[in-house]
N, C-alpha and C positions, 0 to 999 in steps of 0.2 A: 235793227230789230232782231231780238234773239230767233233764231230758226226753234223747230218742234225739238229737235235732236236738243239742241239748250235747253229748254225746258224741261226736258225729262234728265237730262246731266244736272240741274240746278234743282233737281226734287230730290237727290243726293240718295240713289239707289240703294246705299250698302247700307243707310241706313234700316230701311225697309224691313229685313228679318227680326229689329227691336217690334214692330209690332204685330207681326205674322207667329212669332211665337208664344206668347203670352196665349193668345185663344188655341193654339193647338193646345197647351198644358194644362188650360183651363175644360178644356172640352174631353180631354183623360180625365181629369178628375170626375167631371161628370159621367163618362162614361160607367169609371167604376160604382155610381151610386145605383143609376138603374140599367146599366147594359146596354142601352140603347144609342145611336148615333143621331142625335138633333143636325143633320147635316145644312139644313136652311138657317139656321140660328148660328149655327159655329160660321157660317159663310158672310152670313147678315155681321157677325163683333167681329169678324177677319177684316169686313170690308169699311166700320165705324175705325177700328184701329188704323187700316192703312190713310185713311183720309185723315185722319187726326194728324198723324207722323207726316204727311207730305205737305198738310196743313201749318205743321210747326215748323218746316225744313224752308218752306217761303218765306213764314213768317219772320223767322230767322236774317233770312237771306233781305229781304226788306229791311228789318229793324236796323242791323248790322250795318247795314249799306250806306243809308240814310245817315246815321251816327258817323261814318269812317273806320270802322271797327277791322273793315273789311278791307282798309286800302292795302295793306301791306302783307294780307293774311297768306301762309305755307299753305298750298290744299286746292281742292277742286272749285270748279267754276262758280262763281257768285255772278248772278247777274244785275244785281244792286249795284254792286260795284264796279264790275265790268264795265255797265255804261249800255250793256248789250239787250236789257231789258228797262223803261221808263220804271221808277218806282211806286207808282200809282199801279202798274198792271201786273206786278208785283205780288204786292199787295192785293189787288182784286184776288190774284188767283190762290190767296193762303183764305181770305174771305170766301169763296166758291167752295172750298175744299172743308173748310168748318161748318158750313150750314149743309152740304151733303151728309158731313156725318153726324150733324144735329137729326138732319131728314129719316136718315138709316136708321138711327141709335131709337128714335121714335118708334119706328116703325118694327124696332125689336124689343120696345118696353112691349107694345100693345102688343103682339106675337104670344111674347112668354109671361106675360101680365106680372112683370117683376118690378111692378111703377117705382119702389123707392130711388128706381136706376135712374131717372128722369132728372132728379135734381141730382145725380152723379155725372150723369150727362152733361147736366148744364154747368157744371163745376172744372170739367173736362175742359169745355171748348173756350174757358173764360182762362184756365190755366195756362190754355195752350199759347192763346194771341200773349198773356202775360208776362210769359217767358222772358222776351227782348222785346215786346211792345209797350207802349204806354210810356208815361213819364218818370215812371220808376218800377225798373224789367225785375224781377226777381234775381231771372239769371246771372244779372250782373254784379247779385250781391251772394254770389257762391249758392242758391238755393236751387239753383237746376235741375241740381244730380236730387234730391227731393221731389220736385216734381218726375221726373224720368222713374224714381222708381214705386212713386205713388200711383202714375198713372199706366205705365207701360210695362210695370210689376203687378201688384195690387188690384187696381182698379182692373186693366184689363186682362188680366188671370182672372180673381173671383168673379167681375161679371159676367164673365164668357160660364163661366160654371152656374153661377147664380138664373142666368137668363136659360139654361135648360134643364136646372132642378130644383129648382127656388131654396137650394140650401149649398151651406160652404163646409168641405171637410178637409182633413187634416193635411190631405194628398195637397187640396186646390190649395192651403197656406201657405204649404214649402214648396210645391212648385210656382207659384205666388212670387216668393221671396226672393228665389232663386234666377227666377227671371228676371225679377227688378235689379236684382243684385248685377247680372251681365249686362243688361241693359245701362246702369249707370257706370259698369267699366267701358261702354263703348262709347260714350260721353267724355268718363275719363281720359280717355284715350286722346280724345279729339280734341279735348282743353289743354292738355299738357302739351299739345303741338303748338299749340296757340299761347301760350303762357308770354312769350314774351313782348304779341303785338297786343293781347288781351289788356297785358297791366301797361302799356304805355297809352292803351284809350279807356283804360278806367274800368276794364268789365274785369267784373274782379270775382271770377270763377270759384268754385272749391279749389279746383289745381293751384291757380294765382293762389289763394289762402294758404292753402297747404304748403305749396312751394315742390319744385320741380322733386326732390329727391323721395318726399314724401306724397306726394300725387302719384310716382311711378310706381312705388309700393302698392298703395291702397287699391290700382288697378289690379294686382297681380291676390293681393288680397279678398279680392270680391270674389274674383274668378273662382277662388280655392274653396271662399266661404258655400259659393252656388253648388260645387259639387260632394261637398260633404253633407251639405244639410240632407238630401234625401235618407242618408245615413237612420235617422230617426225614425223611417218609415218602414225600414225592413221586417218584422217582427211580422206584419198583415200584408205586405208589397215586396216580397222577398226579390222581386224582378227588377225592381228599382234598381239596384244595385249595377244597373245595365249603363247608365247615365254616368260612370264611371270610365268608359270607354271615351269619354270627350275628353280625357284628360291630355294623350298624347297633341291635341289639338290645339291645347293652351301653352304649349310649350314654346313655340317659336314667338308670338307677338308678347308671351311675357319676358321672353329675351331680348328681345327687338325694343319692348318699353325699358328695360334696364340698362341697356348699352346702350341705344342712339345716343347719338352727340343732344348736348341740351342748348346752345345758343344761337348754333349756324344756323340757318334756315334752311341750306341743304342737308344739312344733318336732321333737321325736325321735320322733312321733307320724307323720311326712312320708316314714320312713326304713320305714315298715309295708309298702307296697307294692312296695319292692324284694326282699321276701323271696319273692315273688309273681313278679316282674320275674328275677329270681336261675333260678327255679325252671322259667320258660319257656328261659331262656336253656340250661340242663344241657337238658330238652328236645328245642330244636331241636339242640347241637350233635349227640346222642346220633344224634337222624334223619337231618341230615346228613351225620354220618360214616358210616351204615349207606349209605344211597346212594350217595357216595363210593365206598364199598368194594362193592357189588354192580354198579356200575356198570364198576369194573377187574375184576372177576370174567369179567364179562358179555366185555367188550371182549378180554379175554386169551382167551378161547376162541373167539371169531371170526375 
């Protein structure tokens, strides 16, 4: 029987900043529309987001397990596989974790009466089990990195902005984008370690598609694209320009993706702590961009 300490090791912690920063960027954006800080609402899509993400990290962890996907996997604890958790309770607990934030997610449509969220909602939680569940996972047909930056970009960027100002501007698209955009290099990250027990059980990732030389690129690619885009923003957001300070930050795990050895296991084993490194990165941009923008907020009123 997996102890507590497992279970919170098997909810895959470092994933966690993919959906903690999406509603900080989206909640700047709102801020700059009316000034004001919706602190119950940015808390309430903090807390729809993190149940989502630990929702999917079971899920995962279940789907994987069940399959064999997991038997040989480089990386931290699965308790699918391990043997250390049954796969039925598993499973309950990605189901517990989904209807919480079905429960939440309600209980923030009616809040900020932003209903069209409702069926985004429900689209969310259908996506999430999707992923590696069912009879045919998406995931495993390379559209992951699609969902991660629909939902954990897009989706929860504008509706953290949309559920405290019933409108989307230019700030919540590219900070939006650029979220999604980290958020699917820190996937990327995590399939490219994976790349070679992936393609011998058939889950045939974007990385598997791409191929190890081209998957390690397109990670270091994303990264570059997230912090250029605010670039476009400067003209009315002069402070933005602050989100450029994360750059010294991306230097070491885009290193780290370019050199690890690609076949060893201990060598793809090197490639663990940039999902870590990935994770500070979404992070600080998410703070950075809040500062940025409360800092033009500040400045335009004086």
């Amino acid at each position: 029987m997996a102890s507590p300490g497992q279970w919170i090791e098997g909810a895959r912690l470092r994933t966690l900043p993919m959906a903690v920063a999406p509603v900080i960027v989206g909640t700047a954006a709102a801020y700059d529309v009316d000034e004001s800080l919706h602190w119950v609402r940015a808390l309430m899509a903090a807390a729809v987001a993190l149940l989502l993400q630990i929702g999917v990290n079971y899920s995962n962890d279940y789907s994987d397990g069940i399959r064999g996907t997991d038997d040989a996997r480089v990386g931290p604890l699965r308790l699918t596989a391990s043997g250390l958790a049954e796969p039925k309770h598993v499973k309950y607990a990605a189901f517990a974790c989904f209807g919480l934030a079905a429960l939440v997610g309600a209980a923030l449509v009616v809040v900020s009466q932003a209903w069209p969220l409702l069926l985004v909602g429900a689209a969310a939680v259908f996506a999430a089990w999707g992923y590696t569940g069912g009879k045919n996972p998406y995931g495993y047909q390379g559209l992951g990195d699609i969902f991660v930056f629909l939902f954990f970009g897009l989706v929860a960027t504008l509706g953290t902005t949309f559920t405290q100002v019933l409108q989307l501007t230019a700030p919540a698209w590219v900070g939006a984008i650029s979220t999604g955009l980290i958020a699917s290099a820190l996937l990327m990250a995590n399939n490219v370690r994976d790349i070679p027990t992936d393609r011998v059980a058939g889950k045939r990732t974007l990385a598997v598609r791409l191929g190890d030389e081209w998957a390690r690129a397109t990670y270091v690619l994303m990264l570059a694209a997230a912090l250029l885009l605010p670039l476009l923003l400067l003209a009315e957001h002069p402070w933005l320009m602050l989100v450029a300070l994360i750059a010294p930050l991306c230097i070491a795990p885009s290193l780290t993706m370019m050199r690890a050895g690609h076949e060893e296991n201990a060598a793809r084993g090197a490639l663990i702590p940039v999902l870590k490194q990935t994770g500070v990165i979404n992070l600080g941009y998410a703070g950075l961009f809040a500062v940025g923008m409360a800092i033009t907020v500040v400045l335009r009123n004086s």
